[in-house]
GUNU-28848 format. One record per atom (N, C-alpha, C): residue number from 0; x, y, z; residue in one letter; atom name. Coordinates in Angstrom, 2 decimals. Example, Ala and Ser with C-alpha at 12.3 -4.5 7.8 and 13.67 -1.06 7.14 Angstrom:
<lokes>
+-----+---------+---------+---------+--------+-------+
! num !       u !       v !       w ! residu ! atome !
+-----+---------+---------+---------+--------+-------+
!   0 !   13.19 !   -5.69 !    7.80 !      A !     N !
!   0 !   12.30 !   -4.50 !    7.80 !      A !    CA !
!   0 !   13.20 !   -3.30 !    7.80 !      A !     C !
!   1 !   12.85 !   -2.25 !    7.08 !      S !     N !
!   1 !   13.67 !   -1.06 !    7.14 !      S !    CA !
!   1 !   12.90 !    0.03 !    7.87 !      S !     C !
+-----+---------+---------+---------+--------+-------+
</lokes>
This chain:
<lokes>
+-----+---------+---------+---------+--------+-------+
! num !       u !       v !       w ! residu ! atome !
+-----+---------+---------+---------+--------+-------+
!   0 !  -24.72 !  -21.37 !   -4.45 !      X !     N !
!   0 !  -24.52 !  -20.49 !   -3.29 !      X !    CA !
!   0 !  -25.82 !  -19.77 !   -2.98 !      X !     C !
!   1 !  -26.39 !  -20.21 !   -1.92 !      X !     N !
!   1 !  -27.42 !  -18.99 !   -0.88 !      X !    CA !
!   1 !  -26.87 !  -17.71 !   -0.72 !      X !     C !
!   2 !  -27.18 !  -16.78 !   -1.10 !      X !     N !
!   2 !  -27.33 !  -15.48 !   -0.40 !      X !    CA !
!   2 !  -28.41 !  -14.92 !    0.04 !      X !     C !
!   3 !  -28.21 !  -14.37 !    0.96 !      X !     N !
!   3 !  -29.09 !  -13.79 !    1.86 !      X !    CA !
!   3 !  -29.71 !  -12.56 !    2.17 !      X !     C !
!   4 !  -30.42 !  -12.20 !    1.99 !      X !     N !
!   4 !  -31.71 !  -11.05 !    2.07 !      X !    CA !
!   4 !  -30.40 !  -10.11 !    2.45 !      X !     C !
!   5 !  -30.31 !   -9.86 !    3.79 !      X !     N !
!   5 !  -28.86 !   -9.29 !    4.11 !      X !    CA !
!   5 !  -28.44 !   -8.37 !    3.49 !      X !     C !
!   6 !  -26.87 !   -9.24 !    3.12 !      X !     N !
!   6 !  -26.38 !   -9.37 !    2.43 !      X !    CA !
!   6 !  -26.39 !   -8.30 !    1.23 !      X !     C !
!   7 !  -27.55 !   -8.59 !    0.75 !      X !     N !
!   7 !  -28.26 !   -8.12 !   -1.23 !      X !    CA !
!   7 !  -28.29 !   -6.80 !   -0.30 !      X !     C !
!   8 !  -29.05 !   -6.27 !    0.88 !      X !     N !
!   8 !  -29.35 !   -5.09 !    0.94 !      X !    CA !
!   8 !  -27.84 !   -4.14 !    0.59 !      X !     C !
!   9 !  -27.02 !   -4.88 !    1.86 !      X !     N !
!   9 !  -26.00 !   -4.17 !    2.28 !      X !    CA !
!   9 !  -24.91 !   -3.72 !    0.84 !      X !     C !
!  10 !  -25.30 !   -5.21 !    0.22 !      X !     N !
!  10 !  -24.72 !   -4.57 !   -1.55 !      X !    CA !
!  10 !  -25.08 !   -3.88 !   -2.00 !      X !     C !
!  11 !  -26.46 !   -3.78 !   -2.32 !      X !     N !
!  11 !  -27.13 !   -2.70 !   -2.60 !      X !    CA !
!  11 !  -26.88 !   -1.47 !   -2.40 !      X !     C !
!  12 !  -26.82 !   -0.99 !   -1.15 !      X !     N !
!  12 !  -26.57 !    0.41 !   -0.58 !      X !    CA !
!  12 !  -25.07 !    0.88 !   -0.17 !      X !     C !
!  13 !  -24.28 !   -0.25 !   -0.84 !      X !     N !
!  13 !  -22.69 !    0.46 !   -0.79 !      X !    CA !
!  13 !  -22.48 !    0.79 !   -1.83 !      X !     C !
!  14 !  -23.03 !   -0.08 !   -2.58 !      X !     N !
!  14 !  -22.95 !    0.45 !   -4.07 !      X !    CA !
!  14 !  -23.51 !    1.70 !   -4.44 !      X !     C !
!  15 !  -24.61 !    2.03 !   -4.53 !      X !     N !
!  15 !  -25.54 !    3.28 !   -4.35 !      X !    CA !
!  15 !  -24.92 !    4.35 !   -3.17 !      X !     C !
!  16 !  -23.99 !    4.29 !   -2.13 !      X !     N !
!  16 !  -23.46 !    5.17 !   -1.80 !      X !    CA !
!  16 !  -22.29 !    5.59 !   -2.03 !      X !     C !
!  17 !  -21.54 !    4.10 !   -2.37 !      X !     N !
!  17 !  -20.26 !    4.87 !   -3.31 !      X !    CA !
!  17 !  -20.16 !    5.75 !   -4.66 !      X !     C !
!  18 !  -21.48 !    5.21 !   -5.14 !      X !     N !
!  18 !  -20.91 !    6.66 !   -6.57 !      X !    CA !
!  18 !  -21.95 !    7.26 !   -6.04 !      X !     C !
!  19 !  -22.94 !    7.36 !   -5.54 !      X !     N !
!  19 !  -23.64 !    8.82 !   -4.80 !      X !    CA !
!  19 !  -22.56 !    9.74 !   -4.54 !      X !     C !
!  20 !  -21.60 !    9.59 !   -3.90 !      X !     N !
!  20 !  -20.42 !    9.98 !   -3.10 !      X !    CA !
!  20 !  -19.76 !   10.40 !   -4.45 !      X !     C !
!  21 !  -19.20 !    9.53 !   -5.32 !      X !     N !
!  21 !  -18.69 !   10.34 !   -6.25 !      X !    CA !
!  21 !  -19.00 !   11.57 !   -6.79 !      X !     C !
!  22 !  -20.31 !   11.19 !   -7.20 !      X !     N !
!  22 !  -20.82 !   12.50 !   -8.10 !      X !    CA !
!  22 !  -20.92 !   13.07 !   -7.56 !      X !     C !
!  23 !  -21.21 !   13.17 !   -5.96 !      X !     N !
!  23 !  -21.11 !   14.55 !   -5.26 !      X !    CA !
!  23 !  -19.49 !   14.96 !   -5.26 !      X !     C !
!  24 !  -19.01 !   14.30 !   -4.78 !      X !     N !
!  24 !  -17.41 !   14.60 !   -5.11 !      X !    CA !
!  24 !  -17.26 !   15.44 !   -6.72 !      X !     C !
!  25 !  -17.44 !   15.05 !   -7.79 !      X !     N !
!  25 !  -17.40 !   15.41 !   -8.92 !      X !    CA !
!  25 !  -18.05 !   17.15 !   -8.62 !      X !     C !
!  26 !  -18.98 !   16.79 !   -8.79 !      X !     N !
!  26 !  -20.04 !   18.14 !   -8.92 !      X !    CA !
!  26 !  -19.55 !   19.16 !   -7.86 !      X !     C !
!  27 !  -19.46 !   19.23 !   -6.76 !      X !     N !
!  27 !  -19.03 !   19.85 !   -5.74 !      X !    CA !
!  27 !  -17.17 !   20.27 !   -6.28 !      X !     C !
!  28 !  -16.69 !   19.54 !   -6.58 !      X !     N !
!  28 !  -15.07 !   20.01 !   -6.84 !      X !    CA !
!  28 !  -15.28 !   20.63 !   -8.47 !      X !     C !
!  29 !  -16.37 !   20.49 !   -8.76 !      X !     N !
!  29 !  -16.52 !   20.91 !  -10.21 !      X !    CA !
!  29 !  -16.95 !   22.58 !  -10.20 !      X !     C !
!  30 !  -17.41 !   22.62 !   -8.86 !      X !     N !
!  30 !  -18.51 !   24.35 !   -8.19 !      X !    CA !
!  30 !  -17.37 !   24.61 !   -7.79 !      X !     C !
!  31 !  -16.43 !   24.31 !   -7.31 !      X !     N !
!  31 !  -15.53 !   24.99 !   -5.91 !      X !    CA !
!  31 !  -13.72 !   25.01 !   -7.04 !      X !     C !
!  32 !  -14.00 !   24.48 !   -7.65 !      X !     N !
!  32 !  -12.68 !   24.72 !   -8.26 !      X !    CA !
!  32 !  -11.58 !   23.98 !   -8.54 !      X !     C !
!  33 !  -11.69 !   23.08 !   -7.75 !      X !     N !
!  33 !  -11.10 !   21.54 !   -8.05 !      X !    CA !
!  33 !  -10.57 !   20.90 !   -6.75 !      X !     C !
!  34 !   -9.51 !   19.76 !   -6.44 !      X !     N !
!  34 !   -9.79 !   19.24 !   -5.15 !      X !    CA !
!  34 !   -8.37 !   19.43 !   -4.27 !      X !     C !
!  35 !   -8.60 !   19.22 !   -2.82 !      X !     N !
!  35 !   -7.24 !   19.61 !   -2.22 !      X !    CA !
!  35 !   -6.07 !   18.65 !   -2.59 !      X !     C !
!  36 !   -6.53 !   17.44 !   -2.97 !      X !     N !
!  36 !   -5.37 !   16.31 !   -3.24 !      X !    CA !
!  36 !   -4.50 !   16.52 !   -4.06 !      X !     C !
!  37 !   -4.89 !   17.65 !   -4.81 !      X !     N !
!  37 !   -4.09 !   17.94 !   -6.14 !      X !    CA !
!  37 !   -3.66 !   19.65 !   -5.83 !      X !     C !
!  38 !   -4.08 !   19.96 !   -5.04 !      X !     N !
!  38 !   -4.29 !   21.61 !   -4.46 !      X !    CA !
!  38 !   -2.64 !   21.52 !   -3.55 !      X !     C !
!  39 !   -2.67 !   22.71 !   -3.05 !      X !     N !
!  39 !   -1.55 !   23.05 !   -2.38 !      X !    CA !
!  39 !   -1.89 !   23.87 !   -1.13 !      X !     C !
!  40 !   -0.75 !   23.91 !   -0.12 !      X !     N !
!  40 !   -1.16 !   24.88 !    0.76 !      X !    CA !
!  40 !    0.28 !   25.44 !    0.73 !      X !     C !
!  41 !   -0.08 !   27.21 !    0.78 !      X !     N !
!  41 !    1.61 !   28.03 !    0.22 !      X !    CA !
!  41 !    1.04 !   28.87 !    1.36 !      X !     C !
!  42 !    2.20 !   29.32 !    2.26 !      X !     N !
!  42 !    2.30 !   30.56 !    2.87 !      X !    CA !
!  42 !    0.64 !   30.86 !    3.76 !      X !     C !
!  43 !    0.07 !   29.84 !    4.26 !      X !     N !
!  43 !   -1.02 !   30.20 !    5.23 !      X !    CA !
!  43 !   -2.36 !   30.33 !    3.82 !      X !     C !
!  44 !   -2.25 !   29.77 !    2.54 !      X !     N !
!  44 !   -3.07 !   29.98 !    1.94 !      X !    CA !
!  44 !   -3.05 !   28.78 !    0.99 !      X !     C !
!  45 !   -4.62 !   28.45 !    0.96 !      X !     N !
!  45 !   -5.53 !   27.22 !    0.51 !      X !    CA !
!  45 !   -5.86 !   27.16 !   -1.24 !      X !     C !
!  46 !   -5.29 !   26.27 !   -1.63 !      X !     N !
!  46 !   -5.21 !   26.55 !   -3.23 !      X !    CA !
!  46 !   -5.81 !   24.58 !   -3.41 !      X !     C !
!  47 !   -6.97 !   25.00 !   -4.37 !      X !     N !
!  47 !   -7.32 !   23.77 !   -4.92 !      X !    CA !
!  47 !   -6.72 !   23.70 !   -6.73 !      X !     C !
!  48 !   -6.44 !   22.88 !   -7.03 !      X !     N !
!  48 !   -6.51 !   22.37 !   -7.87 !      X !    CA !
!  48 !   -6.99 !   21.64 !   -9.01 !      X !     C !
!  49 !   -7.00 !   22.15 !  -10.16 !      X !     N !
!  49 !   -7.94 !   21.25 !  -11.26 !      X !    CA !
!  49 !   -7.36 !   21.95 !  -12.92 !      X !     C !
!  50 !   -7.66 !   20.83 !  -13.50 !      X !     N !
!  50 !   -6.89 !   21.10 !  -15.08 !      X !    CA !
!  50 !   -5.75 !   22.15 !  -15.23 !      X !     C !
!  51 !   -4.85 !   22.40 !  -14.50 !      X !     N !
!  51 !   -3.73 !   23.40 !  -14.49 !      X !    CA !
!  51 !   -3.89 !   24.79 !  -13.86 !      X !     C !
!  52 !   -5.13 !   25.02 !  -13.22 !      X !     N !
!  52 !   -5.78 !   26.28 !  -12.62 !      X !    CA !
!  52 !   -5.60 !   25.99 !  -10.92 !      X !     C !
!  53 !   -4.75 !   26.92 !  -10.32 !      X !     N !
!  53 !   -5.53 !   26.96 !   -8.91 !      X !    CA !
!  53 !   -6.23 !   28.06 !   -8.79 !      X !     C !
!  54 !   -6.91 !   27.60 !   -7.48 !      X !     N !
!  54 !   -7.92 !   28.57 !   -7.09 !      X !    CA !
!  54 !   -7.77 !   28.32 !   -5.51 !      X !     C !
!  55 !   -7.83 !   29.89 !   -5.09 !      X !     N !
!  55 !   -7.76 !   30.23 !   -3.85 !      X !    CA !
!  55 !   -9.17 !   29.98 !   -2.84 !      X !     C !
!  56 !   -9.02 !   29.26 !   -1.55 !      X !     N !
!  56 !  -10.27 !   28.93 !   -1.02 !      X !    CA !
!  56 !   -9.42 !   29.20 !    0.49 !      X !     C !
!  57 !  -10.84 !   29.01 !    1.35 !      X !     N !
!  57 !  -10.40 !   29.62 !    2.46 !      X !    CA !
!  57 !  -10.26 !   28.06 !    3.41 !      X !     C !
!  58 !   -9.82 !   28.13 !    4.40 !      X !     N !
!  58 !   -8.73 !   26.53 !    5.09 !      X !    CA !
!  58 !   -9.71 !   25.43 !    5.42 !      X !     C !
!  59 !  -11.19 !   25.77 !    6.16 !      X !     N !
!  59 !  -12.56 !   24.85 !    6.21 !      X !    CA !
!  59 !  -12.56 !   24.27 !    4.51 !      X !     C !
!  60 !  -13.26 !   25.14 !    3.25 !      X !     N !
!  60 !  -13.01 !   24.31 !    2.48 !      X !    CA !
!  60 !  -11.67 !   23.21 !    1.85 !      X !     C !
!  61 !  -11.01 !   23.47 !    2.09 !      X !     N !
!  61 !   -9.68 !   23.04 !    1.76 !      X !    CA !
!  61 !   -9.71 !   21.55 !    2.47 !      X !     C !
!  62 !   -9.59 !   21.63 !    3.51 !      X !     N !
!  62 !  -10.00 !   20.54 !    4.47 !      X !    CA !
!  62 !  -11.19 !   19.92 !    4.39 !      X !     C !
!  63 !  -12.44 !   20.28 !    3.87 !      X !     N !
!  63 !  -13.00 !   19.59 !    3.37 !      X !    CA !
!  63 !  -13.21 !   19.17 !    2.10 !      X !     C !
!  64 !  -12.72 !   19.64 !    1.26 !      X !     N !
!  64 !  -11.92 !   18.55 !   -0.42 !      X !    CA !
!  64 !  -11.49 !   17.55 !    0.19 !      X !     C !
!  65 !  -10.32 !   17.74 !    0.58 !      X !     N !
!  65 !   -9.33 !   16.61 !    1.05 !      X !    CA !
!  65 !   -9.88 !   15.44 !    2.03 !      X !     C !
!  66 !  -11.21 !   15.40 !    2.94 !      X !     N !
!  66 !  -11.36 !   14.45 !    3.78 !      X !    CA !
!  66 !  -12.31 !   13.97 !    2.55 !      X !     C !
!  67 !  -13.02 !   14.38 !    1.64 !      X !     N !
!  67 !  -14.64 !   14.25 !    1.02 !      X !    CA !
!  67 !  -13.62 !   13.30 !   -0.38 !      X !     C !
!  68 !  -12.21 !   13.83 !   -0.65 !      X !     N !
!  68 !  -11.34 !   13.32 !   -1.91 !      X !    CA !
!  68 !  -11.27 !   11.78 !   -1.13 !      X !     C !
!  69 !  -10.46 !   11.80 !    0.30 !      X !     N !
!  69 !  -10.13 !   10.41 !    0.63 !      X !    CA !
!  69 !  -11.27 !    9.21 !    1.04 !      X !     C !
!  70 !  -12.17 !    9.58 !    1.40 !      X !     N !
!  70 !  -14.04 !    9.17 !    1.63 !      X !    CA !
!  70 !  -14.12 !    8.34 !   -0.04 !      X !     C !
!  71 !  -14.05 !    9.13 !   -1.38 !      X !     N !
!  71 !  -14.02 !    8.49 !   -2.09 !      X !    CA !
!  71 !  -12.99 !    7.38 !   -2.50 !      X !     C !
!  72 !  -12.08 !    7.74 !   -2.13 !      X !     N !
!  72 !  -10.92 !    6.08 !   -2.60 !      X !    CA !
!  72 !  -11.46 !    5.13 !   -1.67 !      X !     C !
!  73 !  -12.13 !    5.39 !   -0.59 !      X !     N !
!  73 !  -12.29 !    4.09 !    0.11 !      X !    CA !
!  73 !  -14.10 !    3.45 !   -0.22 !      X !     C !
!  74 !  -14.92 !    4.56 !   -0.77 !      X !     N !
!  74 !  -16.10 !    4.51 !   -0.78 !      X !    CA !
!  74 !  -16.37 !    3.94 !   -2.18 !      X !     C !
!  75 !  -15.70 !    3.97 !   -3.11 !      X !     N !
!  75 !  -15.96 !    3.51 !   -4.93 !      X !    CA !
!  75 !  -15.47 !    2.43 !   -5.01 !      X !     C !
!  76 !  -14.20 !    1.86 !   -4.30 !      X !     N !
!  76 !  -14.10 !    0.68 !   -4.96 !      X !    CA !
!  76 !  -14.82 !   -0.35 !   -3.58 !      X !     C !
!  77 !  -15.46 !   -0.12 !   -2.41 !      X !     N !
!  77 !  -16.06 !   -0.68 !   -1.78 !      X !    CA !
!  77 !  -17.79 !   -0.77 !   -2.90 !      X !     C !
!  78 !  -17.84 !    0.18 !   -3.72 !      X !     N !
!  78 !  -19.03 !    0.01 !   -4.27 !      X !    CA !
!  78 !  -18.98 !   -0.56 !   -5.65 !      X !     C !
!  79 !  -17.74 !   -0.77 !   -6.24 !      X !     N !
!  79 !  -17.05 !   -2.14 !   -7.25 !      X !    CA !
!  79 !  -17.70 !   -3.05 !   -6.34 !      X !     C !
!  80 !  -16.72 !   -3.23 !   -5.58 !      X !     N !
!  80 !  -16.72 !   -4.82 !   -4.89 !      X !    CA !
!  80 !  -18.18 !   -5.62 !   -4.62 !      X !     C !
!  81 !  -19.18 !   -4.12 !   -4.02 !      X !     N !
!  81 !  -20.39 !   -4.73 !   -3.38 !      X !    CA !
!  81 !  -20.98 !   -5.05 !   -4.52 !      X !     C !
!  82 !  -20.81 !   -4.39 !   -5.65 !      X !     N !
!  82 !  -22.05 !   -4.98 !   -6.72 !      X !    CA !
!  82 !  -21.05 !   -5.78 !   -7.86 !      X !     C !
!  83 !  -19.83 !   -6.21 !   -7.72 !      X !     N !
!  83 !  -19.44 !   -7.49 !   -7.95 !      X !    CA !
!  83 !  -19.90 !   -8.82 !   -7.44 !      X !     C !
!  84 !  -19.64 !   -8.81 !   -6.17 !      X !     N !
!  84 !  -20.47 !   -9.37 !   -5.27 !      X !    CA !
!  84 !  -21.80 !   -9.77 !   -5.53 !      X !     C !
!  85 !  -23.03 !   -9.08 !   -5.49 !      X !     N !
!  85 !  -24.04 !   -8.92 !   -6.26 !      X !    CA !
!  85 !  -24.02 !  -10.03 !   -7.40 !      X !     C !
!  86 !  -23.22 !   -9.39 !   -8.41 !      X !     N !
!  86 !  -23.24 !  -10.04 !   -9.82 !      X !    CA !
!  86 !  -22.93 !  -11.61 !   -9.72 !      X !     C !
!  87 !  -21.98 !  -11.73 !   -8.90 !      X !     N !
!  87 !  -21.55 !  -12.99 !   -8.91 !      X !    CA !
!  87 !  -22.60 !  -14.15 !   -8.19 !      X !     C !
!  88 !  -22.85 !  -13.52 !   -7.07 !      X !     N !
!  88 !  -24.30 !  -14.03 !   -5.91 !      X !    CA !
!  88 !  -25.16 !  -14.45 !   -7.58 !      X !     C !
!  89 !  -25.60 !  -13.57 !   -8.00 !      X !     N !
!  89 !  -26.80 !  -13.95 !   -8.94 !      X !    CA !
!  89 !  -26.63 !  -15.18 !  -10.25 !      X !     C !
!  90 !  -25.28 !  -15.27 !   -9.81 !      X !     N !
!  90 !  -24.53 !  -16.39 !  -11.40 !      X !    CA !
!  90 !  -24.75 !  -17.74 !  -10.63 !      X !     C !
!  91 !  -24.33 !  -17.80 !   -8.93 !      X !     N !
!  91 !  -24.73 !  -19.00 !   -8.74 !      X !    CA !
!  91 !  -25.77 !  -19.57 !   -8.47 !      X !     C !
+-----+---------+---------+---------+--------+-------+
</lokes>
């Protein structure tokens, strides 16, 4: 199998932006208190979640856990795939 200049880049840089993306995900929900996916919203008020602790945040952050949480389910295993991809390109 040919692969193509392309291709290698575009693997390259999904891969490298999907766990970029993580660890910012990580580190950032690690500063702020944990993430909205697991967080709650009670009575007009923004509660993140992490290891059995909430923590109160105001509705901008809250909303942004939750879009930056779902960014990663679609962004990590697109950066599996691309440097599967990769791996496999280089076997044939």
């Amino acid at each position: 199998m040919v692969r193509s200049w392309t291709l290698d880049r575009i693997c390259t840089a999904a891969t490298i932006f999907g766990f970029l993306n993580f660890i910012a995900f990580w580190l950032i929900a690690v500063t702020i208190g944990g993430d909205a996916i697991n967080g709650q919203m009670t009575d007009g008020r923004f509660y993140l979640y992490s290891h059995g602790v909430l923590t109160e945040v105001s509705e901008p952050v809250f909303r942004y856990s939750y879009v930056h949480a779902i960014s990663v389910w679609i962004t990590l295993p697109a950066a599996v795939l691309a440097a599967l991809i990769q791996r496999w390109g280089r076997r044939a």
